[in-house]
C-alpha positions as CSV (number, residue, x, y, z in Angstrom):
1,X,83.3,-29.7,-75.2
2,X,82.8,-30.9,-71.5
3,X,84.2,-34.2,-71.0
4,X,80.9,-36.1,-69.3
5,X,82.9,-38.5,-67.5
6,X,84.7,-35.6,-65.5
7,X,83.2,-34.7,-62.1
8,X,83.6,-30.7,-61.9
9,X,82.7,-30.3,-58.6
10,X,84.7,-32.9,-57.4
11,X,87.5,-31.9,-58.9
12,X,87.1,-27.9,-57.8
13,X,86.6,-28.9,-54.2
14,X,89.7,-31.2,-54.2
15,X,91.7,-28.4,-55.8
16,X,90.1,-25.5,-53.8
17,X,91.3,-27.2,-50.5
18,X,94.6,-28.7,-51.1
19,X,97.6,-26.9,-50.4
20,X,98.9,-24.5,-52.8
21,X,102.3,-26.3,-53.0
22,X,100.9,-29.7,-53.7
23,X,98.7,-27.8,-56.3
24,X,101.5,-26.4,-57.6
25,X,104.1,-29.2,-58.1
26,X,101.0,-31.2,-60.3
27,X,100.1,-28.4,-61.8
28,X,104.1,-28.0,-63.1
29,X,104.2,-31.6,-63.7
30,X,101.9,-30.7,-66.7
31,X,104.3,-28.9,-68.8
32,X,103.5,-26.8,-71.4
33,X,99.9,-25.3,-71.1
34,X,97.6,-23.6,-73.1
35,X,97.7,-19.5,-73.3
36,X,94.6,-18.1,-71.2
37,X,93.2,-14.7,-70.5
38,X,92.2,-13.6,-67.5
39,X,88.3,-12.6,-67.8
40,X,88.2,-11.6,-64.0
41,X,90.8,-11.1,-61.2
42,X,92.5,-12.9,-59.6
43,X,91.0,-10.4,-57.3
44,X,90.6,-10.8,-53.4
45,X,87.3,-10.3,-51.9
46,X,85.1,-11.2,-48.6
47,X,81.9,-13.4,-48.1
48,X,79.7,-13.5,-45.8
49,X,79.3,-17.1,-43.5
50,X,75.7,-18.1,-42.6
51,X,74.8,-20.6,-40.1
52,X,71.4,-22.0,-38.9
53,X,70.6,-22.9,-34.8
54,X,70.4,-26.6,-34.9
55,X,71.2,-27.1,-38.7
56,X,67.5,-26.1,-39.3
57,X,66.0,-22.9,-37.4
58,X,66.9,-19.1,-38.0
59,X,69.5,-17.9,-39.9
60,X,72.2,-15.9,-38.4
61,X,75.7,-14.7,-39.9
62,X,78.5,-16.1,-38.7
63,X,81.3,-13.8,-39.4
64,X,83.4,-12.9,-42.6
65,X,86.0,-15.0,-44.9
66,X,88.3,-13.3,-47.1
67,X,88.4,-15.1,-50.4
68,X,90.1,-15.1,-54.0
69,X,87.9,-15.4,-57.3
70,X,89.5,-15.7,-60.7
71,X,87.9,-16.6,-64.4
72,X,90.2,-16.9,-67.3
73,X,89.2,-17.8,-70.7
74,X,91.1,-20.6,-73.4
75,X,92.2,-19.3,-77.1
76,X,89.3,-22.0,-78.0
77,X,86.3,-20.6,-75.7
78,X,86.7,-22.3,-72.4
79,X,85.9,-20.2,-69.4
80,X,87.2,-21.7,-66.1
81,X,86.2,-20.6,-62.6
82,X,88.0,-20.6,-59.4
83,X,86.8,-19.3,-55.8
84,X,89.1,-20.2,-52.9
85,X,89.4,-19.2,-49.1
86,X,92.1,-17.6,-48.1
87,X,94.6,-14.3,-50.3
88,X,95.7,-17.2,-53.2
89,X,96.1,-15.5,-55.8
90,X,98.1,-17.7,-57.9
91,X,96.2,-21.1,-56.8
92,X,92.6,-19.3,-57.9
93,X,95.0,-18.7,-61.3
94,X,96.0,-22.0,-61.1
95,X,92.5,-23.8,-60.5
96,X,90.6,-21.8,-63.1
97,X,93.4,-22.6,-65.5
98,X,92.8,-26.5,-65.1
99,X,89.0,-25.9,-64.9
100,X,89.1,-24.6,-68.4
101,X,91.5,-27.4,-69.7
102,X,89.3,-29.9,-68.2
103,X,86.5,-29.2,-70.2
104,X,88.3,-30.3,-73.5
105,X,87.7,-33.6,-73.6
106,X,91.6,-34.6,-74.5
107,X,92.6,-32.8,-71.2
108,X,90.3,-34.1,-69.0
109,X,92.0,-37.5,-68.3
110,X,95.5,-35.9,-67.7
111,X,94.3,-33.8,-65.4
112,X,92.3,-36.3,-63.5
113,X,95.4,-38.8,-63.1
114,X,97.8,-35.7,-62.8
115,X,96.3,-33.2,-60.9
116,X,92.9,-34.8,-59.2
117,X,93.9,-38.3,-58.3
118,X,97.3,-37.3,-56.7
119,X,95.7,-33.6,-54.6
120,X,92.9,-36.0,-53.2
121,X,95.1,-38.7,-52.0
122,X,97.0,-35.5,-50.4
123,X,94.5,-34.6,-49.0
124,X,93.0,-37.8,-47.0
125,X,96.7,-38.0,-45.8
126,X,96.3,-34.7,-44.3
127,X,93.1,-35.2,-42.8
128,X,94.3,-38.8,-41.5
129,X,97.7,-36.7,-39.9
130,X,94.9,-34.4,-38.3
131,X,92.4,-37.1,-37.0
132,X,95.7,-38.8,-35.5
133,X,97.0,-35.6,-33.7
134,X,93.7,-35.2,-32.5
135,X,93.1,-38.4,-31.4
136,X,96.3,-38.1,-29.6
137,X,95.0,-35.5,-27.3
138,X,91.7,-36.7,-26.7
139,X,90.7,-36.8,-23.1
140,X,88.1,-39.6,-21.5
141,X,85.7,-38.1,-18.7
142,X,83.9,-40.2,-16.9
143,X,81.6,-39.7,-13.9
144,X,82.0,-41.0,-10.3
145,X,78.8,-41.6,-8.3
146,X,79.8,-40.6,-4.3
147,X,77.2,-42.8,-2.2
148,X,76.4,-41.4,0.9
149,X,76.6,-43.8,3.7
């Protein structure tokens, strides 16, 4: 049974774009999990990107990502789901794995403290560390009126 106070979504996108060795080391930290089955993949695929001209006219694709899908299925029933960007083929293993635990209700929590809580504070730190070496070589333009005299 899906535990209602667990955001899903949330907790796929924070998982989906962490790095796979943060991931990882949580995902250890667990210790002994539950036996899946692997319904689907991990298998390694491409999508098409789609943009719009000015976030609202004609569509018009982008280009191609390569991506990795994997579903894997609990002893009890739980199907868990993982698409991420890039050839990961043990993360997507990984992510689905936790998506399935985290729809019994008794798993939820840990992985929400253990897994969730710790990959999105990763995460902001990166995306801080980015923003700051950005910042670093931003350049200020400014125009000079010439007046003729």
């Amino acid at each position: 049974m899906l535990d209602q106070g667990f955001d899903r979504k949330r907790a796929l996108n924070a998982m989906a774009t962490c790095e796979t060795s943060v991931l990882k080391a949580h995902y250890d930290a667990l210790g002994t999990l539950p036996a899946v089955m692997p319904v689907r993949g991990p298998e390694i695929g491409m999508v098409m990107l789609r943009g719009r001209a000015g976030g609202g006219g004609a569509p018009f694709n982008l280009g191609e990502a390569t991506v990795t899908r994997a579903t894997i299925k609990l002893a009890d029933g739980e199907i868990g789901h993982a698409v991420v960007l890039g050839r990961e083929t043990g993360k997507a293993r990984m992510i689905a794995h936790l998506d399935a635990l985290a729809q019994r209700a008794h798993w939820a929590e840990r992985i929400e403290h253990g897994v969730i809580a710790p990959v999105l504070a990763a995460n902001e730190d990166a995306m801080r560390q980015r923003a700051e070496e950005t910042e670093s070589t931003r350049v200020d333009f400014f125009t000079v009126a010439r007046g003729e005299d």
